[in-house]
N, C-alpha and C positions, 0 to 999 in steps of 0.2 A: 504494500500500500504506500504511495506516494503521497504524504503530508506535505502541506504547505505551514509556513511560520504567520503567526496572525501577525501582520503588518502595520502598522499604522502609518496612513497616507494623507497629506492633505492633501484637501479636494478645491481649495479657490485656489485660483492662478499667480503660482507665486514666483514666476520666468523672469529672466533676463531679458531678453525679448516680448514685446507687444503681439499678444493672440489674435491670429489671421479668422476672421469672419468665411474664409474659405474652407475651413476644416472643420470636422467635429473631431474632440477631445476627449477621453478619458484615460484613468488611469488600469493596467493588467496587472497582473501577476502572474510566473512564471516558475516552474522549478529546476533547478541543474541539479546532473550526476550527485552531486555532494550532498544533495540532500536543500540545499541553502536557496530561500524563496527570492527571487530576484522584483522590483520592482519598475515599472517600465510607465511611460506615456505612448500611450497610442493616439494617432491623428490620421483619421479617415480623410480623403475627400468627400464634400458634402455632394446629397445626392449621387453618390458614386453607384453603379448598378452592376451584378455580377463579380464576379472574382480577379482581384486586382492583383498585378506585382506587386511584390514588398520589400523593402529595406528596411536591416536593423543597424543600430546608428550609437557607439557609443563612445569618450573618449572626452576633453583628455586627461591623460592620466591623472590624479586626483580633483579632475572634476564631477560634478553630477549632471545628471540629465534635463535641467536647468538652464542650464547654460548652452554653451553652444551643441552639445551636440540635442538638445532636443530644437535649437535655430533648426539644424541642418533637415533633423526629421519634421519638422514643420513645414518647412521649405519646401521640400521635395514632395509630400500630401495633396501642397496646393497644386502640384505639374502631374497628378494622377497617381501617385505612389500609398500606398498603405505603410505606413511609416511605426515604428517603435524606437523612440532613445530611452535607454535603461543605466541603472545605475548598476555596478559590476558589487560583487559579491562583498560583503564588509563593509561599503560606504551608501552614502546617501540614505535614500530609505529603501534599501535591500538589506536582508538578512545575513545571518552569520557571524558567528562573535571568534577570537573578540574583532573589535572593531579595527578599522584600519591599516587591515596590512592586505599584502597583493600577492600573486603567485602565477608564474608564467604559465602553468597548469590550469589553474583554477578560473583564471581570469581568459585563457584561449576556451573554458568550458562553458564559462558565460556565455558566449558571442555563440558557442551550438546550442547551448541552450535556448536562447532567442530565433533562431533559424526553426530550432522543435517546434516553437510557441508558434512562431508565424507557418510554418506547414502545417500544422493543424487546424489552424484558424479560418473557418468556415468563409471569410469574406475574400481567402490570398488564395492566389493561383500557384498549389506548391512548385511548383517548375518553373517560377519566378521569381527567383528570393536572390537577392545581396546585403551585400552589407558595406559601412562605412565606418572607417575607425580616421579617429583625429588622437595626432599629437602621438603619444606612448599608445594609444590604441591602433595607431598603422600599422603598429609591426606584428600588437594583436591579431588583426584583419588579417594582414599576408599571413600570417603561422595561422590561422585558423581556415584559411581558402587551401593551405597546402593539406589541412587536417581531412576536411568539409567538403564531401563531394557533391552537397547540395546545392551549393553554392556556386549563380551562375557568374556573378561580375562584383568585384570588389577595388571598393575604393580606399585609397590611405592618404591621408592631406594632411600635410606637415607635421609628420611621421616622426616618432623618437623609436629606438630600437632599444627598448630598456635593458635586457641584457648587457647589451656594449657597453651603455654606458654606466650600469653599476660594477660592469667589471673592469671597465677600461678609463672612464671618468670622460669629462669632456672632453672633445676633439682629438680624443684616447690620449689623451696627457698621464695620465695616472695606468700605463699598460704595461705592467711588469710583475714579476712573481713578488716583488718584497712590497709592492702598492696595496695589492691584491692580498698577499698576509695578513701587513697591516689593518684593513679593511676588516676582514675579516676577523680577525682577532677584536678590534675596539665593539664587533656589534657580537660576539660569544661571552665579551664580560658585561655587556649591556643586556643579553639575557638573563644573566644572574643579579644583576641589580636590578630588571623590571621584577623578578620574582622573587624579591625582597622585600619590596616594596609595595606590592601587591596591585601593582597599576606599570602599565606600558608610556615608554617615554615617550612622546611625541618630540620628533624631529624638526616640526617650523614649517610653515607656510613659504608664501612670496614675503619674501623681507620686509618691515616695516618699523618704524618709517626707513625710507630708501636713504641708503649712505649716498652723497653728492658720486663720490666715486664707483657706484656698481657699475658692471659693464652692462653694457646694450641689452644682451638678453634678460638680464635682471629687471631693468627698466621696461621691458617690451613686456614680461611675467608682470609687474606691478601696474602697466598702464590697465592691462585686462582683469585682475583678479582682484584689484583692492580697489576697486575706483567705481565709481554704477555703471560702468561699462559693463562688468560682466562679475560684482562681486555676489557670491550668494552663503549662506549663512548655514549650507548644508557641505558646501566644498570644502575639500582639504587644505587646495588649494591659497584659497581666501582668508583662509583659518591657521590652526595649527599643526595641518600638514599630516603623513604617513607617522605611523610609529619607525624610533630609530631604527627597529630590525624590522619594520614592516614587507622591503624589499630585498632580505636577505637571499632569498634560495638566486633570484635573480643572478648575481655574481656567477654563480657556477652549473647554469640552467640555460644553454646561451636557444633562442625560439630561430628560425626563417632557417635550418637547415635542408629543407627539404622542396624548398619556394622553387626551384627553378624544374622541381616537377610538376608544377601546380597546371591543371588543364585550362583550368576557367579562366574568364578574363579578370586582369587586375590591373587599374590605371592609378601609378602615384602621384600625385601634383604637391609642389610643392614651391615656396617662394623663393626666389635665385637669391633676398637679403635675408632670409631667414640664419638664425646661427647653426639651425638642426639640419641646416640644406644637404650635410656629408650624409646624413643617416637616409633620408629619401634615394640620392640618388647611389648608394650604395646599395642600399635596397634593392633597385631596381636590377643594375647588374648584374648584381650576385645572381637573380632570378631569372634571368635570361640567360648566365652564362652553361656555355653547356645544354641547353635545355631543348628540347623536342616542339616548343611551344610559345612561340614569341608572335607569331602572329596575330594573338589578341594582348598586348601587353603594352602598356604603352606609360612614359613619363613624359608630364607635365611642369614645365618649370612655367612660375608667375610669376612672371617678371614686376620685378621691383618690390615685389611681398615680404617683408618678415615673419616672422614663424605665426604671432598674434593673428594678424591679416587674415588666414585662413581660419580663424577660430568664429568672428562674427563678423570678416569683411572690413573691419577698420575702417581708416577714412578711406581707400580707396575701391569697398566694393568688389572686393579683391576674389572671393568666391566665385567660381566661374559655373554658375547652377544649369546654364545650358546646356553647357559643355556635359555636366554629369548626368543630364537627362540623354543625350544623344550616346553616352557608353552607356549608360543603361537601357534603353531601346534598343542598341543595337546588340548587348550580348546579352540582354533576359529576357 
């Protein structure tokens, strides 16, 4: 028997984004492999008739379904899509204790999980289903399309590859066996002091207030997550962040081994000024190298974009939603 966790959701509109008069709204729920209830928004197109394509839409990483990625799943409803952005296992208002930590496993089982929900969902046309990961969730997406054979076309915008860079640090500056040690060492005694103490440390949000000196991508993290641009009260984000061991298995769990056997289509786009631009198009490469399978695969640089831009379009609109109706039409 498959139990679900009695959930508590709220039910007024509490987004980031201003609710489209084009969709109808509510909230699902869903169960994964693990047993752990997942929480989700769903957004029909209004008057929609018969059984629609669907995307499931989640990311990014320590954000909730709030924010941009339920932007994305709102967005796409209104162009004919049956849309669900959900909050991944641990955070937002999905289940599973304790709270706030992540797992390259657990978190690739979300995104099938969501793929279960929408193939059974009486209004989606199961031989229609994608999905869209933002930020740390692209790399989710490509390792879950390499998992997920139900999956026809996936997208990944401005992609972090969370393994690398827990195990390698930014711009793989930290990619060595004694970095990597070290790492590992500070968060096995930080285990013994969360269970000491009988509470998990939290690690820290987007920095606040912002030192004059942070670099670009710190500023680009603080224009969206701590400002009403996109701050929300259920993010880690915004807040105070993953527990310190929350992304420990990550380090030595490296996910996208197997991407460039992947059949389905996958389009990564991602901004040419973003600082995460190495992980996109690294990404893509890798998946194409060697591969049997390149002719539906395709990368997208947006020009002039920094990594934010892709989250809710910035000042420049930067989201190219055509674009990802026309790879969706054409490979689901």
């Amino acid at each position: 028997m498959i139990m679900k966790e009695d959930l508590k959701l709220v039910q007024e509109w509490d987004k980031t984004f201003a609710k489209s008069e084009k969709v109808d709204h509510c909230k699902v729920t869903f169960v994964n492999r693990y047993g752990i209830t997942l929480a989700a928004d769903m957004y029909v197109p209004k008057n929609a008739e018969g059984k629609l394509p669907a995307i499931a839409v989640c990311g990014p990483f320590g954000a909730v379904k709030e924010q941009c990625s339920g932007l994305y799943a709102q967005t796409m409803a209104e162009r004919g899509y049956l849309t669900i952005a959900f909050d991944p296992s641990f955070t937002g208002e999905s289940g599973g204790q304790p709270r706030f930590m992540a797992s390259p496993d657990i978190n690739t089982e979300d995104f099938m999980a969501a793929v279960d929900f929408l193939s059974l969902c009486d209004k989606v046309d199961p031989d229609r289903i994608g999905i869209i990961g933002i930020c740390g969730w692209g790399g989710m997406a490509i390792n879950t399309a390499a998992l997920d054979t139900r999956i026809k076309a996936t997208v990944a915008s401005t992609m972090y590859d969370m393994t690398r860079v827990n195990a390698k640090g930014y711009f793989d500056a930290q990619d060595s066996e004694e970095d990597r040690y070290n790492a590992k060492a500070a968060m096995c005694a930080q285990r013994l002091e969360d269970l000491r103490n009988g509470e998990y440390k939290l690690g820290g949000g987007v920095v606040d207030p912002l030192p004059e000196d942070a670099p670009f991508f710190v500023k680009d993290y603080y224009d969206y997550y701590k400002t009403d641009r996109g701050y929300h009260a259920r993010s880690l984000n915004s807040n105070g962040g993953w527990n310190v061991i929350g992304c420990e298995s990550f380090v030595n769990q490296p996910i996208l081994q197997y991407s460039n056997e992947i059949r389905s289509a996958v389009m990564v786009m991602h901004g040419t000024e973003a600082h995460s631009f190495y992980f996109g198009k690294d990404a893509y490469d890798n998946m194409i190298k060697d591969s049997k399978y390149t002719d539906n695969k395709v990368f997208l640089p947006i020009e002039g974009a920094v990594h934010t831009d892709l989250y809710d379009g910035g000042s420049k609109d930067a989201i190219p939603y055509d674009t990802l109706v026309e790879f969706f039409e054409k490979y689901m």
